[in-house]
N, CA, C and O atoms as a DFTB+ gen file, in Angstrom:
716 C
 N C O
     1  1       5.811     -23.981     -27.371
     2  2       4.667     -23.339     -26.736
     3  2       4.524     -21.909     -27.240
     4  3       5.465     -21.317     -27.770
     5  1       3.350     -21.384     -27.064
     6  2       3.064     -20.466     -27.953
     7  2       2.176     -19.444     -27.398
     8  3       2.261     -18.240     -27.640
     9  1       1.274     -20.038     -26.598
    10  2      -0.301     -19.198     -25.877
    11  2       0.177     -19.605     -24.148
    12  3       0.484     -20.660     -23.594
    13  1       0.071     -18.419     -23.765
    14  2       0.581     -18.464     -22.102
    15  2      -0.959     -17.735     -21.662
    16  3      -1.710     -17.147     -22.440
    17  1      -1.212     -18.001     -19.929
    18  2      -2.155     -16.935     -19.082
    19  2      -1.359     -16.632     -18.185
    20  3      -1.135     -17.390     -17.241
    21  1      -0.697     -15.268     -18.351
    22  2       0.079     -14.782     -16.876
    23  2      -0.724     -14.560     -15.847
    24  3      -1.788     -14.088     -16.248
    25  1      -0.683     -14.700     -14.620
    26  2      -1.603     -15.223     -13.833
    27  2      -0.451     -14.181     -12.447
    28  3       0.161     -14.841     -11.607
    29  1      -0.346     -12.614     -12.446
    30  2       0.806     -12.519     -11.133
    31  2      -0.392     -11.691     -10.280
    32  3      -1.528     -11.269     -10.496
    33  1       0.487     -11.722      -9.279
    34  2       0.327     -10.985      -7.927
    35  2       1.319     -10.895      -6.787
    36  3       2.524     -10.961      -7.031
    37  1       0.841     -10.740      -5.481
    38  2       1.715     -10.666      -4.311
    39  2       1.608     -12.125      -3.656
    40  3       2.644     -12.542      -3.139
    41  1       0.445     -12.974      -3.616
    42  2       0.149     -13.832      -3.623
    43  2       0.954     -13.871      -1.965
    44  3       1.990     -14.467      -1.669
    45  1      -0.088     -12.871      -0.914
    46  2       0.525     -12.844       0.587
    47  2      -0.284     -12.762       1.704
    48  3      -0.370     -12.034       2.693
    49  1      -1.065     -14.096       1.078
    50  2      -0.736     -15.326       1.365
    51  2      -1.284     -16.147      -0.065
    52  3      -2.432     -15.876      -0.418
    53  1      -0.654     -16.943      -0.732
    54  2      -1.338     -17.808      -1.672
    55  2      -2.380     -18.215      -1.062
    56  3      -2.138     -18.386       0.133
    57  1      -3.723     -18.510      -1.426
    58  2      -5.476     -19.389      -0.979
    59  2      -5.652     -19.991      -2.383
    60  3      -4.971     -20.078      -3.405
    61  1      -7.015     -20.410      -1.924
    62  2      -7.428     -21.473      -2.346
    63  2      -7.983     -20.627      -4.037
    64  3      -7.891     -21.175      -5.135
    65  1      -8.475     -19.365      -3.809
    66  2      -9.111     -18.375      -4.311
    67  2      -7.748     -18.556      -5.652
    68  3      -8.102     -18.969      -6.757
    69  1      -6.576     -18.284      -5.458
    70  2      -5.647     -18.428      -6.561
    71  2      -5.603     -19.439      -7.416
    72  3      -5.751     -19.251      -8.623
    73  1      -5.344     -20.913      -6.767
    74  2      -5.581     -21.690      -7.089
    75  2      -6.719     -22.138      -7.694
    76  3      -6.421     -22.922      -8.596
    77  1      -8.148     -21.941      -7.561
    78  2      -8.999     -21.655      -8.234
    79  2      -9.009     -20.968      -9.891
    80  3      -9.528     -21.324     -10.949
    81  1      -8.267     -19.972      -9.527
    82  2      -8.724     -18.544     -10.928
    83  2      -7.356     -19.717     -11.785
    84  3      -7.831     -20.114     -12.849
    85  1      -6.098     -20.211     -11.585
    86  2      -5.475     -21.258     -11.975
    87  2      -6.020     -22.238     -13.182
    88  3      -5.865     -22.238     -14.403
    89  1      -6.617     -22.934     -12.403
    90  2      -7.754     -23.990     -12.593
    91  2      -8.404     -23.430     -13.720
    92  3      -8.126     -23.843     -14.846
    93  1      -9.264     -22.510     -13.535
    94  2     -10.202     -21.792     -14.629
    95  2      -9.359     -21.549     -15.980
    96  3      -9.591     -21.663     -17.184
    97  1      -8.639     -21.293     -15.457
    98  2      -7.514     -20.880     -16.706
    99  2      -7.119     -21.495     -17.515
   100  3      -6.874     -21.241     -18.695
   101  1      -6.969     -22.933     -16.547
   102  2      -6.296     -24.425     -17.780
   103  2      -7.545     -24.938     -18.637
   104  3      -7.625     -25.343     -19.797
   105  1      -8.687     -24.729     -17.408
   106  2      -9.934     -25.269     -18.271
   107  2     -11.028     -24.385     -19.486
   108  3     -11.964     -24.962     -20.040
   109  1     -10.788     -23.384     -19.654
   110  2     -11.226     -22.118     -20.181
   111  2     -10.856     -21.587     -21.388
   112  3     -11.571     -21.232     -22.325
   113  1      -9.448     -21.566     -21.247
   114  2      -8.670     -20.757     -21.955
   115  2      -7.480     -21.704     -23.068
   116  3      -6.684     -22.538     -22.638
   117  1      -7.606     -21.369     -24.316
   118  2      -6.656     -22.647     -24.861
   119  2      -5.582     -22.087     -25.089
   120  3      -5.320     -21.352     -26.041
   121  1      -4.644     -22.531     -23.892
   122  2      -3.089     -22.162     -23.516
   123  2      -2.213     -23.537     -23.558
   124  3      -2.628     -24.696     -23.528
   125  1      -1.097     -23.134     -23.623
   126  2       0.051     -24.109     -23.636
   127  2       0.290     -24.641     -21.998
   128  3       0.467     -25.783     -21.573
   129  1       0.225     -23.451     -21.343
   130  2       0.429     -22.846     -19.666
   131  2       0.070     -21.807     -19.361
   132  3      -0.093     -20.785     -20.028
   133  1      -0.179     -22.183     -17.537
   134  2      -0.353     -20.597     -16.967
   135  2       1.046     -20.529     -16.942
   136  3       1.910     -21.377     -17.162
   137  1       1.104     -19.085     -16.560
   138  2       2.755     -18.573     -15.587
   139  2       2.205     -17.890     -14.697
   140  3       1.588     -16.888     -15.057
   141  1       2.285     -18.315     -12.951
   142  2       2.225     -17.879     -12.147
   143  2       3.162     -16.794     -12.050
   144  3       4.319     -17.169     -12.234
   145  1       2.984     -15.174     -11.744
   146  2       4.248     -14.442     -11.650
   147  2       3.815     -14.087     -10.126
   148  3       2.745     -13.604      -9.755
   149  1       4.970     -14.468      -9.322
   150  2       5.058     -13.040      -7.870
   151  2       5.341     -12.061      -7.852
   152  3       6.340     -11.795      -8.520
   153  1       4.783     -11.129      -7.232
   154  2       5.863      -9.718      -7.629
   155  2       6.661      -9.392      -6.462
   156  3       6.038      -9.525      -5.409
   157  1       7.546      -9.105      -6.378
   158  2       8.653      -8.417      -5.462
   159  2       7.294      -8.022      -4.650
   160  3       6.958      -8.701      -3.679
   161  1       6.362      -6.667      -5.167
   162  2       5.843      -5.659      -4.349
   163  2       5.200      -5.071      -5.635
   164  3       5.627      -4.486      -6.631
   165  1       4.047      -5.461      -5.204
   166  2       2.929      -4.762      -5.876
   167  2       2.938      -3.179      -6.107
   168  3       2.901      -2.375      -5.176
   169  1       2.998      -2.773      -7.668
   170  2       3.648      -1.342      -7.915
   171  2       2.228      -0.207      -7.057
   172  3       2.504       0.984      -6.913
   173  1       0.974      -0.668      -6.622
   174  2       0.025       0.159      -5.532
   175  2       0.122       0.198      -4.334
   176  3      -0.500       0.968      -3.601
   177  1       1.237      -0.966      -3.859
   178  2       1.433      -1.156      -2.657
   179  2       2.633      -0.736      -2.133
   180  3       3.639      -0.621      -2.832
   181  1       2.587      -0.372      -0.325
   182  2       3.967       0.075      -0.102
   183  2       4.723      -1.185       0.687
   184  3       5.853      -0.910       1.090
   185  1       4.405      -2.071       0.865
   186  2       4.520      -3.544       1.715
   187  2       4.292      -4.966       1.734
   188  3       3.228      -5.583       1.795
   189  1       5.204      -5.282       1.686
   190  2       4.510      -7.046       1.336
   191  2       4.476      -7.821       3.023
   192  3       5.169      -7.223       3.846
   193  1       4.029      -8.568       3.327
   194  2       4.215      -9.176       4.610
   195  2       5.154     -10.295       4.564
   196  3       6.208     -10.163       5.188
   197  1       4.932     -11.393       3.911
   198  2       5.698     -12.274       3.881
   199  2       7.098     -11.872       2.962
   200  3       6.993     -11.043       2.058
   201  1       8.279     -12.459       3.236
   202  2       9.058     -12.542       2.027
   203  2       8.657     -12.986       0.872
   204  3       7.646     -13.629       0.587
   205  1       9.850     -12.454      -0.035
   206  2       9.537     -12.812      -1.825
   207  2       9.939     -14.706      -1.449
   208  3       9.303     -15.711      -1.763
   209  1      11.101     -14.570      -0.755
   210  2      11.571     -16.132      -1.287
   211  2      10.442     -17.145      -0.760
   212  3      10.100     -18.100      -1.459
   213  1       9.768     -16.852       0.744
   214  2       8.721     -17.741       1.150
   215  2       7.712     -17.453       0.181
   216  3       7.417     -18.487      -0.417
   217  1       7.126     -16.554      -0.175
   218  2       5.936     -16.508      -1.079
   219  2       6.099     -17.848      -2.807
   220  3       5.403     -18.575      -3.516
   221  1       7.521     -17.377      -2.628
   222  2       8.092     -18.568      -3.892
   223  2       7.906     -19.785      -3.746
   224  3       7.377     -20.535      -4.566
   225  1       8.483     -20.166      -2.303
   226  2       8.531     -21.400      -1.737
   227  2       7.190     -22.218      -1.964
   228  3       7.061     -23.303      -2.531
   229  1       5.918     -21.157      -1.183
   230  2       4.587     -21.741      -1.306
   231  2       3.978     -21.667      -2.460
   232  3       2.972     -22.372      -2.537
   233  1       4.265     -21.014      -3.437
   234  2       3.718     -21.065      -4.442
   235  2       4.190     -22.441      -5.873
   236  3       3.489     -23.106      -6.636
   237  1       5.905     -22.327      -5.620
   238  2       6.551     -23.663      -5.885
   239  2       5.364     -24.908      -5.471
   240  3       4.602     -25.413      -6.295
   241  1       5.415     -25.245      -4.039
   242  2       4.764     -26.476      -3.635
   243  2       3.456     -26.816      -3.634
   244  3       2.898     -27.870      -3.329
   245  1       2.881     -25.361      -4.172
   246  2       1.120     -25.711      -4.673
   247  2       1.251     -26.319      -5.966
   248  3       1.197     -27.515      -6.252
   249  1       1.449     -25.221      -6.777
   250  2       1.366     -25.895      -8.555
   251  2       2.664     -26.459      -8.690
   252  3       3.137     -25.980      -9.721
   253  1       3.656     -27.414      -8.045
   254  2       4.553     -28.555      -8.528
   255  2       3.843     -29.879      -9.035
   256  3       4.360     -30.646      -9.847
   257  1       2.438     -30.077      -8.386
   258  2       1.843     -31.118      -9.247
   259  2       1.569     -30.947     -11.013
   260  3       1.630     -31.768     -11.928
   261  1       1.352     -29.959     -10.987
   262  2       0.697     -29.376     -12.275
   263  2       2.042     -29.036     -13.358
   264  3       3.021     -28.300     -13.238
   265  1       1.560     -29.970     -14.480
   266  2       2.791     -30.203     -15.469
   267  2       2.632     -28.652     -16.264
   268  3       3.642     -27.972     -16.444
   269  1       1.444     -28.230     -16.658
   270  2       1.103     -26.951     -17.456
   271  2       0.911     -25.536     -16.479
   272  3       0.210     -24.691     -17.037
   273  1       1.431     -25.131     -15.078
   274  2       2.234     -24.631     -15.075
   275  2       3.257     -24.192     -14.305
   276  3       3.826     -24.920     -13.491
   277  1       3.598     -22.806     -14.540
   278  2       5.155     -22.514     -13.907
   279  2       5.271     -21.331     -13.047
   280  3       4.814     -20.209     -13.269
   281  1       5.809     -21.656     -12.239
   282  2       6.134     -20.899     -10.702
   283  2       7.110     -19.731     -11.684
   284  3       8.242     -20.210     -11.625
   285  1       7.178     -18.536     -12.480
   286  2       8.166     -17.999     -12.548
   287  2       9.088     -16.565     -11.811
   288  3       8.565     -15.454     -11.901
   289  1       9.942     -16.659     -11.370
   290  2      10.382     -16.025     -10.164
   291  2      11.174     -14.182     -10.852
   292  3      11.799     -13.310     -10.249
   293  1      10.675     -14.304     -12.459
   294  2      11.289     -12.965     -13.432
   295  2      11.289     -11.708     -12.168
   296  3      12.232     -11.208     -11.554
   297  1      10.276     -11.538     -12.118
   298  2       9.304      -9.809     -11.250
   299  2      10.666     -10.101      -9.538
   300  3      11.428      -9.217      -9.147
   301  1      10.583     -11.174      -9.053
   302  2      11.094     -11.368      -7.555
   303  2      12.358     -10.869      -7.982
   304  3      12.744      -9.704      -7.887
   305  1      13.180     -12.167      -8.623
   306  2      14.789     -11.387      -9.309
   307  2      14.782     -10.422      -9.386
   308  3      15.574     -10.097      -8.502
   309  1      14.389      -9.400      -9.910
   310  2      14.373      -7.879     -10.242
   311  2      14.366      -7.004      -8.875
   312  3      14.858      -5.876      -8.873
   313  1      13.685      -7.676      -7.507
   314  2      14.213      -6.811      -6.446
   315  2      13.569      -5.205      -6.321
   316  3      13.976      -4.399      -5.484
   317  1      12.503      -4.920      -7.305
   318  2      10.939      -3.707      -6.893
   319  2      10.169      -4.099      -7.537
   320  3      10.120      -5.280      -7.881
   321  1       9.264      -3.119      -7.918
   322  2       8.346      -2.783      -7.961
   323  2       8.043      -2.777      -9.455
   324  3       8.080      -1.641      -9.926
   325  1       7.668      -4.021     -10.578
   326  2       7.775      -4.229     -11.817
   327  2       6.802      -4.277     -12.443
   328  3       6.142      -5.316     -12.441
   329  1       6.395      -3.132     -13.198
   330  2       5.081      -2.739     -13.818
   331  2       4.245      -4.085     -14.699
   332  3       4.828      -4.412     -15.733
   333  1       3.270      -4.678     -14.451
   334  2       3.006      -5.531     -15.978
   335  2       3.455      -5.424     -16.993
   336  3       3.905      -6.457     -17.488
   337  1       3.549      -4.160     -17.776
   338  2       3.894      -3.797     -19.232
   339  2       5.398      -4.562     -19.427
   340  3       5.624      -5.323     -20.367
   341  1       6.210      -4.284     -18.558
   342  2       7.688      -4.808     -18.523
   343  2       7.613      -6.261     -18.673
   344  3       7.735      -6.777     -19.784
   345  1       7.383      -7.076     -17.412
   346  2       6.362      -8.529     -17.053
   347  2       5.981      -8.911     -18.791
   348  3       7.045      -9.458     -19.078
   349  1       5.314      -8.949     -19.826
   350  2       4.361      -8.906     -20.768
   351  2       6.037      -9.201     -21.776
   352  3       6.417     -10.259     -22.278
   353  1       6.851      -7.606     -21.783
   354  2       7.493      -7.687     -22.957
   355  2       8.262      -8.671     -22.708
   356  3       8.304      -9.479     -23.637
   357  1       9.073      -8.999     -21.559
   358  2      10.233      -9.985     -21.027
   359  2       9.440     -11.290     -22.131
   360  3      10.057     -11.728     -23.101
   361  1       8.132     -11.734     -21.801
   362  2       7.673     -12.980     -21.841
   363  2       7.412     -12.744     -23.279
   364  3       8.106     -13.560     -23.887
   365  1       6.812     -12.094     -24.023
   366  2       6.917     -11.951     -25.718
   367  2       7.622     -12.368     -26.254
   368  3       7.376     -12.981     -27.293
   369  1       9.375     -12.136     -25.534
   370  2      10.426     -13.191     -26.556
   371  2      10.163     -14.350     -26.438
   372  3      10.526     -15.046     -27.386
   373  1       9.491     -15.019     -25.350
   374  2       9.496     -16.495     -25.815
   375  2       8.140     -17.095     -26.476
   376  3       8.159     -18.202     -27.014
   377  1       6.668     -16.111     -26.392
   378  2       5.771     -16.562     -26.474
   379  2       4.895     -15.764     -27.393
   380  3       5.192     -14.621     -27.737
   381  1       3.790     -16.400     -27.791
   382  2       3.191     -15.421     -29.076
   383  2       1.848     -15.248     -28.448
   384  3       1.903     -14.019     -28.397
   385  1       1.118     -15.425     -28.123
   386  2      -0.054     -15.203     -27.645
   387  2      -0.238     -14.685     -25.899
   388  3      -0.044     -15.607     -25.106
   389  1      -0.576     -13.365     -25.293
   390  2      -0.541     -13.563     -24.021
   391  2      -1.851     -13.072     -23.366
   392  3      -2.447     -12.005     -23.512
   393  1      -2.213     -14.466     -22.381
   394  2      -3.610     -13.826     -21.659
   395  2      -2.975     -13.128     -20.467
   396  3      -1.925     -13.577     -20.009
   397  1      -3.574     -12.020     -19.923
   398  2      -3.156     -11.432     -18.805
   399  2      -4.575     -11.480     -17.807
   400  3      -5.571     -10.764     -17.910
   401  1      -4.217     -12.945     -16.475
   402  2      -5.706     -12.859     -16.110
   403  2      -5.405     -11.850     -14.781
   404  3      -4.353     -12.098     -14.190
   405  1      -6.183     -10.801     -14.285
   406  2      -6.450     -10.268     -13.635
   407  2      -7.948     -10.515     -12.572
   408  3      -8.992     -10.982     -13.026
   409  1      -7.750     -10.060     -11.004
   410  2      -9.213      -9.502     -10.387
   411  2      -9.926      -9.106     -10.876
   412  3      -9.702      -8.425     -11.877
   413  1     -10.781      -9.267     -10.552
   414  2     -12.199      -8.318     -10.820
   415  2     -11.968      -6.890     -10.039
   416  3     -12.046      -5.786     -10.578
   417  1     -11.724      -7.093      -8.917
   418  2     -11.041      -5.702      -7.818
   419  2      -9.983      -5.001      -8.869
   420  3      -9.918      -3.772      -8.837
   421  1      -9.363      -5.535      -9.562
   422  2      -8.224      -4.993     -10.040
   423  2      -8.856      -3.524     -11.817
   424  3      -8.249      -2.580     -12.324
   425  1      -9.911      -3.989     -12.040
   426  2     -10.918      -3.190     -13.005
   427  2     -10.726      -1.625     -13.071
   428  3     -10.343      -1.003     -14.062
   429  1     -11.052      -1.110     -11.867
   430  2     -11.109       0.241     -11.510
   431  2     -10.311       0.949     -11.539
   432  3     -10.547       2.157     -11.576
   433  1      -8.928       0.396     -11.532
   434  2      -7.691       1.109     -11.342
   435  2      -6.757       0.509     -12.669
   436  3      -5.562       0.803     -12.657
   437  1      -7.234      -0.247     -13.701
   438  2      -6.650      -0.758     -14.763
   439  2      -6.132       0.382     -15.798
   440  3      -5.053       0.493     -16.380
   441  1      -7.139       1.076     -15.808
   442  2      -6.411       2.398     -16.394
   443  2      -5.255       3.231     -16.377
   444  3      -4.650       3.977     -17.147
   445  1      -5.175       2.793     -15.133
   446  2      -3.782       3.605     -14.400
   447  2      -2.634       2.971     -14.581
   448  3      -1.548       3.533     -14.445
   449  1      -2.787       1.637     -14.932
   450  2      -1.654       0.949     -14.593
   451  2      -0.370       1.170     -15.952
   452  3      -0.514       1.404     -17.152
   453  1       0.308       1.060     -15.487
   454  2       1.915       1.571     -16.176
   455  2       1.729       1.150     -17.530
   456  3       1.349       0.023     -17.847
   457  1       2.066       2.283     -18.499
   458  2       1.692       1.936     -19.761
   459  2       0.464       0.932     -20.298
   460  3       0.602       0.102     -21.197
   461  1      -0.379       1.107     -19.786
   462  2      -1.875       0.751     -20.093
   463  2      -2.167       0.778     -21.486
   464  3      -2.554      -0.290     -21.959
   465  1      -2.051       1.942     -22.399
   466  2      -2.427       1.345     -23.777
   467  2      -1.624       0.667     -24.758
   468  3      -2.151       0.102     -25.716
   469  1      -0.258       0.690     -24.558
   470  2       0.713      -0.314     -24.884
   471  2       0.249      -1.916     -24.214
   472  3       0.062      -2.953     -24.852
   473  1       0.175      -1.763     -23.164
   474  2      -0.245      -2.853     -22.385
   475  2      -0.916      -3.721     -23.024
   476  3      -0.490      -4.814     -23.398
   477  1      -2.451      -3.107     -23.251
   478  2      -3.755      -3.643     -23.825
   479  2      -3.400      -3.869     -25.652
   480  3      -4.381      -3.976     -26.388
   481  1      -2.421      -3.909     -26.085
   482  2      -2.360      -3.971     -27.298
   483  2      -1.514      -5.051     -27.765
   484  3      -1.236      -5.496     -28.879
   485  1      -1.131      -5.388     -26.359
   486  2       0.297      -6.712     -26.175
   487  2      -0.939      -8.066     -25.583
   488  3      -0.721      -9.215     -25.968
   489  1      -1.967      -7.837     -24.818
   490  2      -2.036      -9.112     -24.294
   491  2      -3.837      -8.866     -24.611
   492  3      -4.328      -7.923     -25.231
   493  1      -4.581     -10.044     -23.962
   494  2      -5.934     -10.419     -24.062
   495  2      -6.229     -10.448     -22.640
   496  3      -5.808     -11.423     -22.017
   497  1      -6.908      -9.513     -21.988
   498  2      -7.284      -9.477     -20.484
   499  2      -8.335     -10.438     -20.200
   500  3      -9.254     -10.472     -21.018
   501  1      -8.378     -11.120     -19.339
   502  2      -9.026     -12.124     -18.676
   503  2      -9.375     -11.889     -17.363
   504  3      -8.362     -11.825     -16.667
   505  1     -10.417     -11.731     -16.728
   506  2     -10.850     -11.402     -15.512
   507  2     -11.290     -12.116     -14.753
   508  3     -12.296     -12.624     -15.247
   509  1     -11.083     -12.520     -13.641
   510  2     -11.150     -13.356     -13.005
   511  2     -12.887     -12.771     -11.681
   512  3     -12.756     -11.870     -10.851
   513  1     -13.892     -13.354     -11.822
   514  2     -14.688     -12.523     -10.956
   515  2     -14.489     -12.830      -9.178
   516  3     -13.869     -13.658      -8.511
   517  1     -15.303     -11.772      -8.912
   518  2     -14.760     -11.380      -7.623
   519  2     -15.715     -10.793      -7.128
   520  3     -15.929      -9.719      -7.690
   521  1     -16.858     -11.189      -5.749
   522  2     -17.428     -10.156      -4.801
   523  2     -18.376      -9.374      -5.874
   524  3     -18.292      -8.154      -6.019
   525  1     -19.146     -10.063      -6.498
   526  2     -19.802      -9.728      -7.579
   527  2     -19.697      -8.035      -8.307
   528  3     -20.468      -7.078      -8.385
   529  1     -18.321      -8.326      -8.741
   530  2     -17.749      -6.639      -8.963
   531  2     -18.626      -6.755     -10.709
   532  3     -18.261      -7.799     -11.250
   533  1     -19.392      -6.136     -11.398
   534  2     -19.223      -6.041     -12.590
   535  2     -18.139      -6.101     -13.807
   536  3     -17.317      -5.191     -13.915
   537  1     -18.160      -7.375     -14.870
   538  2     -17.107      -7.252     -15.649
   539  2     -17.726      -6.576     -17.181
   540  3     -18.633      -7.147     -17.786
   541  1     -17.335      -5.786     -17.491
   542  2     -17.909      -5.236     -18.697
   543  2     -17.679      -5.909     -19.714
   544  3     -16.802      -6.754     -19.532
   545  1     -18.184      -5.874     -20.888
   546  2     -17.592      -6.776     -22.152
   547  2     -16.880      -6.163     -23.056
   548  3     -16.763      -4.974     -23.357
   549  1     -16.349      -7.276     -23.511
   550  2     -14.516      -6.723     -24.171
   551  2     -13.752      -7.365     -23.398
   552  3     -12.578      -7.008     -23.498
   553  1     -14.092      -8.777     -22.115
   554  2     -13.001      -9.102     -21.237
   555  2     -13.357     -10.271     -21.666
   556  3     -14.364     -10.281     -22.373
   557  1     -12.800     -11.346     -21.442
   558  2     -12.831     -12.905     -21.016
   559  2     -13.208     -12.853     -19.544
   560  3     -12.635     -12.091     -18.766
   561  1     -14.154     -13.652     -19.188
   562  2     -14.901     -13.947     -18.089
   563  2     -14.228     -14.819     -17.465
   564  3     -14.086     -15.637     -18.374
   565  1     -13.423     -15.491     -16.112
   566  2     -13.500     -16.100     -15.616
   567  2     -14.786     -16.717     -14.343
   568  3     -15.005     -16.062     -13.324
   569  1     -15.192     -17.453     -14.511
   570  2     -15.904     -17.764     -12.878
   571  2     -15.369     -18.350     -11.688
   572  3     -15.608     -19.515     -11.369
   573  1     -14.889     -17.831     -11.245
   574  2     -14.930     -18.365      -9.875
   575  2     -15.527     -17.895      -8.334
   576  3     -16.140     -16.887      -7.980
   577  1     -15.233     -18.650      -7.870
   578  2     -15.934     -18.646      -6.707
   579  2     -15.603     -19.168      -5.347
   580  3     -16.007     -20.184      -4.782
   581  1     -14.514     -17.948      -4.831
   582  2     -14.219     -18.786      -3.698
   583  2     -13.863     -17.078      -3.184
   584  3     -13.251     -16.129      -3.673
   585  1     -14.715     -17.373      -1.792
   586  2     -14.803     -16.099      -0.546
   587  2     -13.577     -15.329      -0.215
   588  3     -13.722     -14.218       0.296
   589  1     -12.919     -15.584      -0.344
   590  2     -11.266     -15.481       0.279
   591  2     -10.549     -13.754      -0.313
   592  3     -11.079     -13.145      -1.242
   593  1      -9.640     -13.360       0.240
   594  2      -8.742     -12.282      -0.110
   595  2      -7.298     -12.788       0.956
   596  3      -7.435     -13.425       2.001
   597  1      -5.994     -12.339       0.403
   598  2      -4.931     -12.558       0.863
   599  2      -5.264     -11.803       2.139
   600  3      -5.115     -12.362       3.226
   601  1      -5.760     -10.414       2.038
   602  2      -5.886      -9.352       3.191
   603  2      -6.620     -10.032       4.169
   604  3      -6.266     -10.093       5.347
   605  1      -7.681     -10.568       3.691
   606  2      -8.400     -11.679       4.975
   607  2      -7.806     -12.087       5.912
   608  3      -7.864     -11.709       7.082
   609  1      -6.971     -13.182       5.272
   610  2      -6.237     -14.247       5.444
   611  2      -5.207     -13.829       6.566
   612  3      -5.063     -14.298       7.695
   613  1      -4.572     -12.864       5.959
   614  2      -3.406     -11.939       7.024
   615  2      -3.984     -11.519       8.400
   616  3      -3.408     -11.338       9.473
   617  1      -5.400     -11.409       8.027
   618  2      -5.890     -10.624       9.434
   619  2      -6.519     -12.165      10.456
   620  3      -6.517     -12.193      11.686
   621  1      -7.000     -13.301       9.558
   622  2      -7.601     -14.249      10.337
   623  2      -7.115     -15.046       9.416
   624  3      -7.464     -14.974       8.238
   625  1      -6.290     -15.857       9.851
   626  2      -6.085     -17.614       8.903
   627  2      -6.728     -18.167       8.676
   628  3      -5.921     -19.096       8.692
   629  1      -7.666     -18.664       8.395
   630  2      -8.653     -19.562       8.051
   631  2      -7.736     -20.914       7.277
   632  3      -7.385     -20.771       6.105
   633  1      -7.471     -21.917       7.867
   634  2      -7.338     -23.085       7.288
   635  2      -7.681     -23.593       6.125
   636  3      -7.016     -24.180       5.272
   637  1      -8.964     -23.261       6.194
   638  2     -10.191     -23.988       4.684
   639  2     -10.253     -23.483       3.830
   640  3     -10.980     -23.943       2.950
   641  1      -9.419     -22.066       3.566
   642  2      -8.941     -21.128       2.596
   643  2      -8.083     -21.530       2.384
   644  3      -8.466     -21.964       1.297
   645  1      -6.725     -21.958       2.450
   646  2      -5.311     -22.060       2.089
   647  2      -5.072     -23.564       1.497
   648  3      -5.866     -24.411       1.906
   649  1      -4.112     -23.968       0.620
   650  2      -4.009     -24.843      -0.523
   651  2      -3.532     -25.996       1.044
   652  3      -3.093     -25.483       2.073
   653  1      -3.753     -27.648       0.891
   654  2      -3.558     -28.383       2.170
   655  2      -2.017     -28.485       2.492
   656  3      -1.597     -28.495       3.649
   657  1      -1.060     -28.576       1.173
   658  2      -0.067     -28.474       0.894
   659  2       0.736     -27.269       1.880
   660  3       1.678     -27.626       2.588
   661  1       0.330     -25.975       1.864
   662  2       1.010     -25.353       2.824
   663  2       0.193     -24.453       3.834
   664  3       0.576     -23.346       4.212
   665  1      -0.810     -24.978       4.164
   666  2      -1.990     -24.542       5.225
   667  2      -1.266     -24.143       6.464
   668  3      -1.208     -23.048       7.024
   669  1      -0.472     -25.843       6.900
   670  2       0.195     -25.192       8.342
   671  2       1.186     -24.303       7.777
   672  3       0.786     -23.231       8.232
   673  1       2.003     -24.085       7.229
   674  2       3.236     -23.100       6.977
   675  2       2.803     -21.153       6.750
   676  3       3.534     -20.182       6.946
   677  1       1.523     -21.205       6.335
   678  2       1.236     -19.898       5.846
   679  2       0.572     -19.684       7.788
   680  3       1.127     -18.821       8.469
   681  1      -0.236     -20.290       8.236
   682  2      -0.762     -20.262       9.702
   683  2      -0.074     -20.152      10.443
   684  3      -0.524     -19.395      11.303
   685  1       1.565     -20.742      10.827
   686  2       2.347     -20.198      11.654
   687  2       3.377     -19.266      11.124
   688  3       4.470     -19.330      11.687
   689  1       3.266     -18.543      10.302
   690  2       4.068     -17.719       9.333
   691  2       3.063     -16.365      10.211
   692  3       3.513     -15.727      11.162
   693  1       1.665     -16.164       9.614
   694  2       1.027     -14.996       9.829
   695  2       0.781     -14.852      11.085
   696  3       0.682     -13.762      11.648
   697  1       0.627     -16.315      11.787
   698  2       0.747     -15.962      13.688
   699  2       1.702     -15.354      14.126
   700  3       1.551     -14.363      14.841
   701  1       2.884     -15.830      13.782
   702  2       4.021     -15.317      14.488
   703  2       4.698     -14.003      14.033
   704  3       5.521     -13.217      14.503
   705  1       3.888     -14.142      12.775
   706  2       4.481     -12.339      11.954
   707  2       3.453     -11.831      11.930
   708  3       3.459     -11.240      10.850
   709  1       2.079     -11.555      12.634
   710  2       1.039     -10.920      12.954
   711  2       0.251     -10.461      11.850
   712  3      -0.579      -9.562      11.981
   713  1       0.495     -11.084      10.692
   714  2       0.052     -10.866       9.507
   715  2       0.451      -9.053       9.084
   716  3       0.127      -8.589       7.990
């Protein structure tokens, strides 16, 4: 294998919305695999809600159907806060081509992110749209289309958002841990 779409986040709560931009990815983009990455803790954020290992767990039992791709747990092992740029080089030793799909939300603040022009010189950004944010050109377009944000989700569960596979588990997870 040769062409990967790293595909990370906090993913807290995995939805349907992930699984989606996923999807787009296998059908879109001519890759070997995605690689789902979790991160410990998002390097903008000061908090994750759920644990790393449950976030693993649910993310394991969504894409276990899916032969092309892989739950990889690199960013969680590591135990903080692990810039993309790092994420990118780890995966270079094994792979030659890398899409890095990102939000559309995520645009505005791309500049900032940890070694950014090293960054952009290692991978092919792919954007995933979102809340009709503008994607400028120079990106790979994803479409999708699904209402949802993890932050939502935390504040109101919505069932019809979350993958069927772990719907009840993320619903009594954020009830009882108040999101």
């Amino acid at each position: 294998m040769k062409t990967i779409a790293l595909f990370g986040g906090t993913f807290d709560p995995p939805h349907l919305g992930h699984l989606s931009i996923v999807k787009a990815a296998l059908s879109c983009l001519d890759v070997d695999k995605v690689i789902v990455m979790p991160a410990f803790l998002n390097p903008f954020k000061s908090k994750v809600h759920a644990p790393p290992e449950l976030r693993l767990k649910w993310l394991k039992k969504i894409f276990s159907v899916y032969d092309d791709v892989e739950v990889d747990d690199f960013e969680l092992a590591c135990k903080r806060k692990v810039p993309s740029l790092e994420t990118v080089r780890h995966l270079k030793k094994r792979y030659e081509k890398i899409y890095l799909v990102i939000g559309a939300d995520n645009l505005k603040s791309l500049d900032r992110w940890y070694g950014y022009d090293e960054l952009k010189k290692l991978v092919t950004f792919v954007v995933a749209s979102r809340d009709d944010i503008d994607i400028p050109s120079g990106y790979i377009l994803l479409h999708v289309d699904e209402p949802v944000s993890s932050t939502s989700l935390r504040e109101k569960t919505k069932k019809e958002f979350l993958p069927v596979e772990i719907a009840g588990e993320i619903e009594k997870f954020y009830k009882e841990n108040n999101g």
